[in-house]
Every structure is written in C-alpha cells, then in structure tokens.
Backbone of each chain as nested JSON, in Angstrom:
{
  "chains": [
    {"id": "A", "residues": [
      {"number": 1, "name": "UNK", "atoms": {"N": [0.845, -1.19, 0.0], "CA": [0.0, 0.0, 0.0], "C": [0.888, 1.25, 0.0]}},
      {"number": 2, "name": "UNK", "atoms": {"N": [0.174, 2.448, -0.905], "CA": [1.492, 3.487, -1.185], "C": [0.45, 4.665, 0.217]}},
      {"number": 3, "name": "UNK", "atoms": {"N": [1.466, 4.58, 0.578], "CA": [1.295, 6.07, 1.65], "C": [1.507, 7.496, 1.526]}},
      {"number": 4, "name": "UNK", "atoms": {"N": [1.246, 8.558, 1.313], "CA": [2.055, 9.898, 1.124], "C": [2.127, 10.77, 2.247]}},
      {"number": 5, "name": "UNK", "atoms": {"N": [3.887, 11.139, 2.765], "CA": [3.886, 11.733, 3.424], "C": [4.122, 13.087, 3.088]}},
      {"number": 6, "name": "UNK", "atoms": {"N": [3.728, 14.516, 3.512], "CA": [4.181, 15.822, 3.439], "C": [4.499, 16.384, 4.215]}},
      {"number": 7, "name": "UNK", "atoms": {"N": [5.916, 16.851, 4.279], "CA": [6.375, 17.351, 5.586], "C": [6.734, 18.828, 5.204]}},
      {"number": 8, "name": "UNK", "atoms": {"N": [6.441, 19.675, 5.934], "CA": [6.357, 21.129, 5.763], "C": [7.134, 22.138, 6.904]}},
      {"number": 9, "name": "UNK", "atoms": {"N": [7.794, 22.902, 6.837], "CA": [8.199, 24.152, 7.92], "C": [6.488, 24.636, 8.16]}},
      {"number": 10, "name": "UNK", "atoms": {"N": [6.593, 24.682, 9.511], "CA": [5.715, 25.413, 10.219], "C": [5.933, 27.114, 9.468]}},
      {"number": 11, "name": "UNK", "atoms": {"N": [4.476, 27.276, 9.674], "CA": [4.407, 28.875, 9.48], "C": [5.19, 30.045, 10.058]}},
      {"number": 12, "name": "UNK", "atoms": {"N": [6.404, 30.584, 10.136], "CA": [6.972, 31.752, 10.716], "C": [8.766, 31.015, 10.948]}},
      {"number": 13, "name": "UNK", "atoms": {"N": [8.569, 30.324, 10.457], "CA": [9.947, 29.231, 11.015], "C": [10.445, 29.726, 9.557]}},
      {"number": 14, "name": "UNK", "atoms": {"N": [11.847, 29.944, 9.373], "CA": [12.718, 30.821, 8.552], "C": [12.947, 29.595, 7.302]}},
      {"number": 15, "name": "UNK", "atoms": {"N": [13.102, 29.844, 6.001], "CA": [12.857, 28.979, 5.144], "C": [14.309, 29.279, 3.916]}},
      {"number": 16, "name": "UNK", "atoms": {"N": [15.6, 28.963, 4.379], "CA": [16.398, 29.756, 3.67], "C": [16.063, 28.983, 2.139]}},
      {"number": 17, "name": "UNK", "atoms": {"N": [16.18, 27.653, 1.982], "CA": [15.911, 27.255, 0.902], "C": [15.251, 27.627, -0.404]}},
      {"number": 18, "name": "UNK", "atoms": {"N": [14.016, 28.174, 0.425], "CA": [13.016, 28.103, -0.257], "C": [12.691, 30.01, -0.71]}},
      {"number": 19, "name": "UNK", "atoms": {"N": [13.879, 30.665, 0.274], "CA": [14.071, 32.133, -0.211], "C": [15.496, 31.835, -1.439]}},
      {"number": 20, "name": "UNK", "atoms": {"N": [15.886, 31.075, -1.12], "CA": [17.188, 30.804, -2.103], "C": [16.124, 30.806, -3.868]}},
      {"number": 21, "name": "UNK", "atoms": {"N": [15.061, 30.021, -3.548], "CA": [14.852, 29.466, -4.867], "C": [13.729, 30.555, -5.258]}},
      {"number": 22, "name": "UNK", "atoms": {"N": [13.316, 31.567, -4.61], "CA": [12.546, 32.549, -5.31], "C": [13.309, 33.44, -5.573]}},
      {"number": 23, "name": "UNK", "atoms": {"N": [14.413, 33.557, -5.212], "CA": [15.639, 34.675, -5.716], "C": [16.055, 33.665, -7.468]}},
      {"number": 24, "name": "UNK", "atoms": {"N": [16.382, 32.715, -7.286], "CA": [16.525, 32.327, -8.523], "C": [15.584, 32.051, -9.34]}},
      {"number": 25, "name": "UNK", "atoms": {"N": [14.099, 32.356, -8.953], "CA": [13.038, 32.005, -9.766], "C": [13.142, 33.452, -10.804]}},
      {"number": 26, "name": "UNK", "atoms": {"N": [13.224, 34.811, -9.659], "CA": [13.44, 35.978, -10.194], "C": [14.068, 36.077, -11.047]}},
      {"number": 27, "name": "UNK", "atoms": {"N": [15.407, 35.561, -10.961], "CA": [16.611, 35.451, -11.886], "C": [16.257, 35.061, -12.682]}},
      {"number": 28, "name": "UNK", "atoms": {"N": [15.537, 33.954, -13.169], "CA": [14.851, 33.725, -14.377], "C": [14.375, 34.093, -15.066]}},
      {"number": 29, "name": "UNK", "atoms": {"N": [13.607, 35.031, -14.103], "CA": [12.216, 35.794, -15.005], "C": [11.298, 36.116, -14.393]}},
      {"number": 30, "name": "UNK", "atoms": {"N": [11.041, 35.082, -13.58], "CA": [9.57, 34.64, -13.106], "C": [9.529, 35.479, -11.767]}},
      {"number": 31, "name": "UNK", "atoms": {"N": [9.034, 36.957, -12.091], "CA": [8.846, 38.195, -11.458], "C": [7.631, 37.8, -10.582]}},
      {"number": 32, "name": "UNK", "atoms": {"N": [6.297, 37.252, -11.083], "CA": [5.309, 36.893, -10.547], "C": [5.385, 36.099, -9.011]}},
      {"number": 33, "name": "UNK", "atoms": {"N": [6.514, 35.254, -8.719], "CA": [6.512, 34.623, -7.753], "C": [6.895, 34.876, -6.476]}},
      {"number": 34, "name": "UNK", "atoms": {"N": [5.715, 35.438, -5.558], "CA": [5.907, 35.775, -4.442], "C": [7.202, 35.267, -3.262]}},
      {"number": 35, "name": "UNK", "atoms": {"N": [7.138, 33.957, -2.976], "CA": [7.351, 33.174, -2.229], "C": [7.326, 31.411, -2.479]}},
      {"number": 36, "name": "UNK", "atoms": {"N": [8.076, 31.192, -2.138], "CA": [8.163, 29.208, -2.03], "C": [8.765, 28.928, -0.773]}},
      {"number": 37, "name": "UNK", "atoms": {"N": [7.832, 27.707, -0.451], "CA": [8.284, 26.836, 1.068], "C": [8.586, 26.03, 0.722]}},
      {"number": 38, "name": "UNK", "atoms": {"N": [9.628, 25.397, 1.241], "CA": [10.005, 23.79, 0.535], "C": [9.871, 22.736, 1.575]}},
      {"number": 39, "name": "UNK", "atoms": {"N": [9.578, 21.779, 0.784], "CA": [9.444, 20.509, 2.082], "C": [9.819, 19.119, 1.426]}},
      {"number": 40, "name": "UNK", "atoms": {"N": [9.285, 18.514, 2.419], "CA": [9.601, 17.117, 2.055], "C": [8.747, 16.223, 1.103]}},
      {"number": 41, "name": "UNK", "atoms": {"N": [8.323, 15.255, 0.295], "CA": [7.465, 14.579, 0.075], "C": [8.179, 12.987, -0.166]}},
      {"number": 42, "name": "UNK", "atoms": {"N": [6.845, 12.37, 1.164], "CA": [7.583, 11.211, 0.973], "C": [6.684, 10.227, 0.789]}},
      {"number": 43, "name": "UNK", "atoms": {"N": [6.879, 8.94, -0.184], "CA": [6.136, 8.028, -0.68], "C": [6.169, 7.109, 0.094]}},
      {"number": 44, "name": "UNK", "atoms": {"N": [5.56, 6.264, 0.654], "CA": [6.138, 4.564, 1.205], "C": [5.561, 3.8, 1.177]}},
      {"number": 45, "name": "UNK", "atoms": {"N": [6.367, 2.544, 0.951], "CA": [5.002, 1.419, 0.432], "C": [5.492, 0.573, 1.732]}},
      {"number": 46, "name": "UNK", "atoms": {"N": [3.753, 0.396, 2.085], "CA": [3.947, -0.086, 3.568], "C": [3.172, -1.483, 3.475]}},
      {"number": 47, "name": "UNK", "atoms": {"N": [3.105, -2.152, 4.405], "CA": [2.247, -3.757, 4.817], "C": [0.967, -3.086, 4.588]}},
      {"number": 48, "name": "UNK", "atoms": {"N": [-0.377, -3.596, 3.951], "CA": [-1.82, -3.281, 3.995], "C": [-2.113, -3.328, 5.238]}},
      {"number": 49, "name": "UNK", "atoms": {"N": [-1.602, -3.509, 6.383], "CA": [-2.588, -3.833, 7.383], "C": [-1.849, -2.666, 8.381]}},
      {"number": 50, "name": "UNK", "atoms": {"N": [-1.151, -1.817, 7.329], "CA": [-0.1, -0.239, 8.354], "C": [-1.829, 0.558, 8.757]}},
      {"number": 51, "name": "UNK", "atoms": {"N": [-1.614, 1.131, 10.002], "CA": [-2.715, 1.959, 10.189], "C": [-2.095, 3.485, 10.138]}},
      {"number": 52, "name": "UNK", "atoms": {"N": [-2.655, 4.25, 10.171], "CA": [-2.633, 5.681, 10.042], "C": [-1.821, 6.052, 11.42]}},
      {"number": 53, "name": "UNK", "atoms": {"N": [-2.326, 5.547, 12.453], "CA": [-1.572, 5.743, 13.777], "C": [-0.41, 5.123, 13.755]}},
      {"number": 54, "name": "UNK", "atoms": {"N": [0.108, 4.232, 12.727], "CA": [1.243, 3.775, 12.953], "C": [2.134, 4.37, 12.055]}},
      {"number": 55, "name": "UNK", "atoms": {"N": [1.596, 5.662, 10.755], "CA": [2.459, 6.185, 10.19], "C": [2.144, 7.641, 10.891]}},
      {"number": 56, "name": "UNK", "atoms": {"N": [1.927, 8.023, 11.433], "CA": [1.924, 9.164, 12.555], "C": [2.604, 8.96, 13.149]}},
      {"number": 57, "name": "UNK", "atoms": {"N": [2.948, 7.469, 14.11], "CA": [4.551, 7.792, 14.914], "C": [5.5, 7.471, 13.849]}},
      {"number": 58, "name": "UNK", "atoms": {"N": [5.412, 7.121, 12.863], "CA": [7.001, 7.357, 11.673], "C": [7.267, 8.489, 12.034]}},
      {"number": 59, "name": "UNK", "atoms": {"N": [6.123, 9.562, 11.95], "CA": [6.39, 10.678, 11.318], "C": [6.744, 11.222, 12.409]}},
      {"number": 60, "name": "UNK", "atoms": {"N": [6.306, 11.214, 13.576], "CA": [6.772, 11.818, 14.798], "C": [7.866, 11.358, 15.487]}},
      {"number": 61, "name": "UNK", "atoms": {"N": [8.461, 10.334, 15.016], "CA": [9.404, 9.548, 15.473], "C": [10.874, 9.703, 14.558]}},
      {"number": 62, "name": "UNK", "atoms": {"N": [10.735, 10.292, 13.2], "CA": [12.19, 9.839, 12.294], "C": [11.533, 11.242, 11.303]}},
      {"number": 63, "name": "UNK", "atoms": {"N": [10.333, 10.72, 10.485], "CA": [10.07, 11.779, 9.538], "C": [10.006, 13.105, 9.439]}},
      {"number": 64, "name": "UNK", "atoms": {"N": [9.358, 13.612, 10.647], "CA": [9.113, 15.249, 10.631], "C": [9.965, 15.343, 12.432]}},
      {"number": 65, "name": "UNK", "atoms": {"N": [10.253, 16.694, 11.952], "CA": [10.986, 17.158, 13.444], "C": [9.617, 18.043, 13.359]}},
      {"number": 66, "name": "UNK", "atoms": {"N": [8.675, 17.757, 14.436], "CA": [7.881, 18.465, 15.032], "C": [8.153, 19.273, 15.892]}},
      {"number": 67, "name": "UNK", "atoms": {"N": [9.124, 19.794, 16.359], "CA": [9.697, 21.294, 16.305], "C": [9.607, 22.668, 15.619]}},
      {"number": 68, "name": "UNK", "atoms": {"N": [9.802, 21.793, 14.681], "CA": [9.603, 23.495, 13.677], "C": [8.773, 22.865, 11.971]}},
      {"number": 69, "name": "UNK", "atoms": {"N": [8.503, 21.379, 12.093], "CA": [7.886, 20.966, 10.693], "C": [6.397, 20.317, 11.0]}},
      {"number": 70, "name": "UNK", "atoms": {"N": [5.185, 20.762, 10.65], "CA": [4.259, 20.006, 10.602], "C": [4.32, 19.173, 9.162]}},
      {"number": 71, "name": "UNK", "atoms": {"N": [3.44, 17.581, 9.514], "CA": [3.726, 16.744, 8.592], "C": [1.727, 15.879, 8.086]}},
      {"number": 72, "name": "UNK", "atoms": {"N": [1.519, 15.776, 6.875], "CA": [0.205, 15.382, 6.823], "C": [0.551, 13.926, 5.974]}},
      {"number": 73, "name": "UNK", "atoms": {"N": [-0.643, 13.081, 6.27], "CA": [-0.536, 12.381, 6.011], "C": [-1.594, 11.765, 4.897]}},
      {"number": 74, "name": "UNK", "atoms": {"N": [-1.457, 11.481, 3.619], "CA": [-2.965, 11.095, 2.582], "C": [-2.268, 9.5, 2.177]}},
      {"number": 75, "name": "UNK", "atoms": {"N": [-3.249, 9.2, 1.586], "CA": [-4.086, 7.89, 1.056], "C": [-3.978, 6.456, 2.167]}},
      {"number": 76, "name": "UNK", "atoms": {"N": [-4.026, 6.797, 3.19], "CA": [-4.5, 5.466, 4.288], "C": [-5.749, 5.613, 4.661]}}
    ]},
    {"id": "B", "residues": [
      {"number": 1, "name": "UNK", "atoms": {"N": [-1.837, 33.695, -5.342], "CA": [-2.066, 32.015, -5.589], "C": [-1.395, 31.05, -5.014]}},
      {"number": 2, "name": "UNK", "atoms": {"N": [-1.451, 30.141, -4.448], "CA": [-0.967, 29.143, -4.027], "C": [-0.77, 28.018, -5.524]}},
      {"number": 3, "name": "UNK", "atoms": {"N": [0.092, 27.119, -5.183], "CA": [0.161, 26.451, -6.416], "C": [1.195, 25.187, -5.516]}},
      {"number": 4, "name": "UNK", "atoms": {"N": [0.904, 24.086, -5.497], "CA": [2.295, 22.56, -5.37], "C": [2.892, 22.022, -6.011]}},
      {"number": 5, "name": "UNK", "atoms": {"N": [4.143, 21.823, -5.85], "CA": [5.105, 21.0, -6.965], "C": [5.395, 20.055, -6.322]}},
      {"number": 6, "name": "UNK", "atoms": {"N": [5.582, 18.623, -6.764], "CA": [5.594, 17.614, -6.201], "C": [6.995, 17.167, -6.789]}},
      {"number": 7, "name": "UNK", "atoms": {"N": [8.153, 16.968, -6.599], "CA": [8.992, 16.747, -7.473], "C": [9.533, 15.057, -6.773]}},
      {"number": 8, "name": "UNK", "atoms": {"N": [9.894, 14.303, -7.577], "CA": [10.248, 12.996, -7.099], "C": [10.858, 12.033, -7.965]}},
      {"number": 9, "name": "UNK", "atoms": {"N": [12.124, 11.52, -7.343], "CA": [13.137, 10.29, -8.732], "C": [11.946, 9.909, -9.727]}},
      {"number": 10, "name": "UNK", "atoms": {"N": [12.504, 9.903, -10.822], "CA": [12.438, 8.526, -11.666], "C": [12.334, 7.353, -10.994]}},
      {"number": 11, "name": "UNK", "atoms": {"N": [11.041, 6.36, -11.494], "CA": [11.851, 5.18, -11.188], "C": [12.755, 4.589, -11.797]}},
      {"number": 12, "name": "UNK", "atoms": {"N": [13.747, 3.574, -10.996], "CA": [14.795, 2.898, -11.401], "C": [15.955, 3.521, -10.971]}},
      {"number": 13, "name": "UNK", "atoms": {"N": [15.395, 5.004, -10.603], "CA": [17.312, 6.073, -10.383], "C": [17.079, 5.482, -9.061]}},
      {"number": 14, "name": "UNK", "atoms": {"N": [18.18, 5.171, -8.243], "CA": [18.329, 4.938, -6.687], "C": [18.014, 6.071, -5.679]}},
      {"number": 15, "name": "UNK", "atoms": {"N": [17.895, 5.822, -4.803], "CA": [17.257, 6.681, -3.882], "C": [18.173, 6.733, -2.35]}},
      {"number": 16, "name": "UNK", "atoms": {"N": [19.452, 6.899, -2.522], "CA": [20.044, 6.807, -0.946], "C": [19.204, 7.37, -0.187]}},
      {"number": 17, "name": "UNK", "atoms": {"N": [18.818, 8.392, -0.116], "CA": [18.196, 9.229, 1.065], "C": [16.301, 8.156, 1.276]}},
      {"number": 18, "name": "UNK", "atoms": {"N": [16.012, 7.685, 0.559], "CA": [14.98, 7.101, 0.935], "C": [15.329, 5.741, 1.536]}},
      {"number": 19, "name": "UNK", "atoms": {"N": [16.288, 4.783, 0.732], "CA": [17.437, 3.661, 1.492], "C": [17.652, 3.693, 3.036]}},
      {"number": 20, "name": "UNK", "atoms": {"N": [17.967, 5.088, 3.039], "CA": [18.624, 5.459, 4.889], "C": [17.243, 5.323, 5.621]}},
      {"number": 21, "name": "UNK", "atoms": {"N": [15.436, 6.283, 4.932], "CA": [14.849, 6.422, 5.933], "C": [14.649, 4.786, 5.996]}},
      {"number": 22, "name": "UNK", "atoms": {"N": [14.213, 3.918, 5.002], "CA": [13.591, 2.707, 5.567], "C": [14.696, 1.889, 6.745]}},
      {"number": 23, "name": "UNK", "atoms": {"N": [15.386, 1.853, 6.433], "CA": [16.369, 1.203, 7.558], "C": [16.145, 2.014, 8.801]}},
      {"number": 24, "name": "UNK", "atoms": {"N": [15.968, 3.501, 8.836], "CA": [16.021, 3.835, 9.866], "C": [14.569, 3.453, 10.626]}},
      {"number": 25, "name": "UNK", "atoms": {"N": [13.63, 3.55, 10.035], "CA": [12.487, 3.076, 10.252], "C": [12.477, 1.373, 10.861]}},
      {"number": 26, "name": "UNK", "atoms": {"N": [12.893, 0.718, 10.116], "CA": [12.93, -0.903, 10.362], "C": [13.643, -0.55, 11.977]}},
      {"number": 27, "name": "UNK", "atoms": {"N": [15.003, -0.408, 11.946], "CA": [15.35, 0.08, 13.79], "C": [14.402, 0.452, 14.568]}},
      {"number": 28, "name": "UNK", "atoms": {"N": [13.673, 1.42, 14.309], "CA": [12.793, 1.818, 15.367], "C": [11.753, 0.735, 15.727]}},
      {"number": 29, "name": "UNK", "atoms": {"N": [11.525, -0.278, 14.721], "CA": [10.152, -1.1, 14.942], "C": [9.41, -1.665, 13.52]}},
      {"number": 30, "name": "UNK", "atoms": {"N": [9.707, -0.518, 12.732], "CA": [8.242, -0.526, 11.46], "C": [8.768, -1.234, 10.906]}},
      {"number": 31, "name": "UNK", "atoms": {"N": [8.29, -2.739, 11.212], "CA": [9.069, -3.668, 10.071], "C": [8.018, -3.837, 9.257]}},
      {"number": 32, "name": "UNK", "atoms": {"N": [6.848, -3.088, 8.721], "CA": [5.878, -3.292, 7.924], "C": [6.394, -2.053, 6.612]}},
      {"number": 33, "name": "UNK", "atoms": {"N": [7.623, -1.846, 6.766], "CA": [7.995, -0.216, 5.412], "C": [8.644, -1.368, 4.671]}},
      {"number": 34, "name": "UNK", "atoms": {"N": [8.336, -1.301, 3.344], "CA": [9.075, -2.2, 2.571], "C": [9.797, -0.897, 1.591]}},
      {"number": 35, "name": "UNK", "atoms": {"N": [9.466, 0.217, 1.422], "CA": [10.162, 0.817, 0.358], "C": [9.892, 2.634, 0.851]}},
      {"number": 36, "name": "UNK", "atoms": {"N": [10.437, 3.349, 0.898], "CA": [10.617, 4.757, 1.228], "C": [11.425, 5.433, -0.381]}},
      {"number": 37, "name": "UNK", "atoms": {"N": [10.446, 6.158, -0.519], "CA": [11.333, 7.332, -1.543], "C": [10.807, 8.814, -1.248]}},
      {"number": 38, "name": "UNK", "atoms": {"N": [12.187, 9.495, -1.072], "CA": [11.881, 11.058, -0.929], "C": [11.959, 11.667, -2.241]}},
      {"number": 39, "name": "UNK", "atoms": {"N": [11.287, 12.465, -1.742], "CA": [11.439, 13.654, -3.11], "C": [10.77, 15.432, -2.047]}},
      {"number": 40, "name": "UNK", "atoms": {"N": [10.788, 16.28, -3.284], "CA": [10.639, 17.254, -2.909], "C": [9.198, 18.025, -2.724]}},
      {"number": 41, "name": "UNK", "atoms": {"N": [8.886, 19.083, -1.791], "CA": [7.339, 19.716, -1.965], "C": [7.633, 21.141, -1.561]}},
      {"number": 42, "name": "UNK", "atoms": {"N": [7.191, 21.684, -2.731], "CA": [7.003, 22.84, -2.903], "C": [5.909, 23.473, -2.937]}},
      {"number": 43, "name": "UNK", "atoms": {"N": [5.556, 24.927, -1.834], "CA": [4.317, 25.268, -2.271], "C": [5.227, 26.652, -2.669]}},
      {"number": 44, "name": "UNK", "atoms": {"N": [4.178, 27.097, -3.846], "CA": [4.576, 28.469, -4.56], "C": [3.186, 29.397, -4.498]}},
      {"number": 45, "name": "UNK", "atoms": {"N": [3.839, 30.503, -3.828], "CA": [3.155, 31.669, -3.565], "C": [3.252, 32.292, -5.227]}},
      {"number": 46, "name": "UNK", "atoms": {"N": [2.169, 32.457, -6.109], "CA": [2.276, 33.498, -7.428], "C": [1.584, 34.152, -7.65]}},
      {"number": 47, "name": "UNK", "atoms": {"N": [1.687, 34.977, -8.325], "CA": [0.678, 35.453, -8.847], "C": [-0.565, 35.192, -9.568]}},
      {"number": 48, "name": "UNK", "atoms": {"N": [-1.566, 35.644, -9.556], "CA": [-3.007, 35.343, -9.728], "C": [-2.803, 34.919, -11.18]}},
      {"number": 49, "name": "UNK", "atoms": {"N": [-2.085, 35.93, -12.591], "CA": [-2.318, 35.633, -13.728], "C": [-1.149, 34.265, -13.85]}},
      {"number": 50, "name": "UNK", "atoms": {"N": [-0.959, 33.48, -13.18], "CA": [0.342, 32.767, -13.712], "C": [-0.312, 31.815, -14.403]}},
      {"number": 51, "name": "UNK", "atoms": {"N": [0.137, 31.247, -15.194], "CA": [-0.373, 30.104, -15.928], "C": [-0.237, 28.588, -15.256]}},
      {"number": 52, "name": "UNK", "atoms": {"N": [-0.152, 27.872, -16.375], "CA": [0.262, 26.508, -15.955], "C": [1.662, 26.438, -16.852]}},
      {"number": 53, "name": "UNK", "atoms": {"N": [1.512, 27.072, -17.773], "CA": [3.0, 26.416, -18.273], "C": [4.299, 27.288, -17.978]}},
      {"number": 54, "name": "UNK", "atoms": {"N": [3.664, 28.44, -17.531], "CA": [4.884, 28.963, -16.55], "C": [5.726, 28.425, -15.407]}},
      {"number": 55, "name": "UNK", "atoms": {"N": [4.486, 27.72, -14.696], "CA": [5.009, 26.743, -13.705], "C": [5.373, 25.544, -13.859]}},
      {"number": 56, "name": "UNK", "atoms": {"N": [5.0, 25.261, -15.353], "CA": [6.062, 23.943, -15.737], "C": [7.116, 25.044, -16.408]}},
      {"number": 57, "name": "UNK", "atoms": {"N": [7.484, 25.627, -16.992], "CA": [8.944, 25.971, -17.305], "C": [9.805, 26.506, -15.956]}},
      {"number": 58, "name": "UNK", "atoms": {"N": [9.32, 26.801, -14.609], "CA": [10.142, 26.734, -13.523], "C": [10.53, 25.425, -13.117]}},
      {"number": 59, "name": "UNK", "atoms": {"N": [9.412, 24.295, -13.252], "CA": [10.402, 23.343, -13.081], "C": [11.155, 22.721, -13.674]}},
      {"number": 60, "name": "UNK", "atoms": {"N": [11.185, 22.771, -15.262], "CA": [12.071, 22.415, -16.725], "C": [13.289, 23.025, -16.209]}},
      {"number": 61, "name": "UNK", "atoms": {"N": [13.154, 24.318, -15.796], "CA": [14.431, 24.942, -15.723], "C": [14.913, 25.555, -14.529]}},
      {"number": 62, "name": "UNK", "atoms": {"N": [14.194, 24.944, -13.361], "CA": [14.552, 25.066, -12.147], "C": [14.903, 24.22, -11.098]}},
      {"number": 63, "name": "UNK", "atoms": {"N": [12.714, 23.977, -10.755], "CA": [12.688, 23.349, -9.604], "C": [13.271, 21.443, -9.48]}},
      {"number": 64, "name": "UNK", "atoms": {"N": [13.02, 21.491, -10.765], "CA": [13.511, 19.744, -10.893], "C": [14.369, 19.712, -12.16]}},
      {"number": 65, "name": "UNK", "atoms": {"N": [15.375, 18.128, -11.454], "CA": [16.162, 18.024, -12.169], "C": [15.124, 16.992, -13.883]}},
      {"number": 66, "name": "UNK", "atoms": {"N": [15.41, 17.379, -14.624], "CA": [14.232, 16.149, -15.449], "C": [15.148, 15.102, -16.094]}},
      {"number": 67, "name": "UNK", "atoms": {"N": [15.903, 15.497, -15.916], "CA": [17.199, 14.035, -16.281], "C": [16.662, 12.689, -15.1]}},
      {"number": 68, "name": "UNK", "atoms": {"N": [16.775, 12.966, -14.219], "CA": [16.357, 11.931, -13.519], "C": [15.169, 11.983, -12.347]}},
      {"number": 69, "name": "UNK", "atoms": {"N": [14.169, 13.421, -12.335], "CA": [13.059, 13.268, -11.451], "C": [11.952, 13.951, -12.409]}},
      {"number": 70, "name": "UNK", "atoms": {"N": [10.824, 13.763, -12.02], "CA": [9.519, 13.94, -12.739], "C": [9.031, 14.892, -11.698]}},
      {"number": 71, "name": "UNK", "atoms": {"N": [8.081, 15.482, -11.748], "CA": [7.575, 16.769, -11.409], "C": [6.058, 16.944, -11.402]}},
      {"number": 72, "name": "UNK", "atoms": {"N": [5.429, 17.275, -10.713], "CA": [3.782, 17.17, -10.734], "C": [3.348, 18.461, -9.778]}},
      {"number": 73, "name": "UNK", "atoms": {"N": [2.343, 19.356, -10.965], "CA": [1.851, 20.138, -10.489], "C": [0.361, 20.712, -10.115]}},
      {"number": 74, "name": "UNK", "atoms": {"N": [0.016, 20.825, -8.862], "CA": [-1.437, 20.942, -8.697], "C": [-2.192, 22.119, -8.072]}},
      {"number": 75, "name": "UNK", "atoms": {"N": [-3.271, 22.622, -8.247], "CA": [-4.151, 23.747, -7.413], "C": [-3.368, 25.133, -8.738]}},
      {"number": 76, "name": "UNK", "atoms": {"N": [-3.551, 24.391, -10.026], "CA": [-3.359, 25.888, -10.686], "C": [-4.563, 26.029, -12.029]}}
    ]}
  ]
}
C-alpha cells in the first residue's frame, strides 16, 4: 500500500531554501513569484494492514521534526 | 495564488536518502515499510495571472532536475 507523506516548515519558522529558490526564480524571469516553502514529500510502500496511527509515529518519530515541521498524512 | 510542486526520482534512479529512511524506520520497529522514496514539496506563492505552463517551465528549468526526477503540479 502506497502512503504519502508531506512534511512542511511550520508557518513563521525561517525557510532559507526556499528564499534561495525565489531569488533564482526571479533570476529567471519569473517576477510573478511571491514566495516558495520547501518541504519534504515522501512516498512509502507499507504492509496493507499499516494503520494511520502507525504512520503518525514514523512521522513523529524519524520523519518530521515536530519542532519546527508540521507533517500530513494522505491515502491510508 | 498558491500552487504545489511535487517533485520525485524517476523510477529505477536509486534513492540513498529514501534507502537510509527505511532502515532507519525498520530500527525503530516498522518492520511493515518495505520501500521509502523522498522527493521534494514545494508550495509556490504566485501570482493570480500565472499560468500553468509557466510553472512547468520553472520546473524544466529550475525546480527539478528532469534528467532523472519527474515533477507534478497541482491547485493551478
């Protein structure tokens, strides 16, 4: 079974990456683009019988530093 | 506008960084992860008139490499 994880910087938490890549979006061209957050996206193919609570502690456990990243979880 | 880029290997290209999480995962317990692949998530702040193929030529010529990752874009 394929799982999708998204792991994200919390709102106000400093994002150098993702200011790196709208400076070079500019550089391009692409004047229009306010802002980009960057994150994680992660796929995993798990046992059918993985529950949702058991990829919530992945995620709280290895995947997301819940510190400064909230992380969501789709197709379980 | 809000807009997501989903960027993620090819299959067949190897994946160290997804390699490391499943092992790290199997240690903790989850011996139900048979396969982990990372890739990237982007949300892009743009402008209202942006298109769609603007935001595929940021990732042609930006956000992803297309030699070896594919790219998927949604909410535009």
């Amino acid at each position: 079974m394929k799982v999708e994880v998204f792991v994200t910087l919390k709102p106000g938490v400093l994002d150098p990456q993702g200011r790196a890549i709208t400076q070079a979006l500019h550089g391009l061209g692409f004047a229009g683009v306010e802002d980009v957050r960057a994150g994680r996206y992660l796929t995993l193919d798990v046992a059918d019988n993985t529950t949702e609570a058991q990829v919530r502690d992945m995620c709280q456990q290895l995947l997301a530093n819940t510190v400064i990243e909230n992380f969501r979880i789709s197709g379980i």
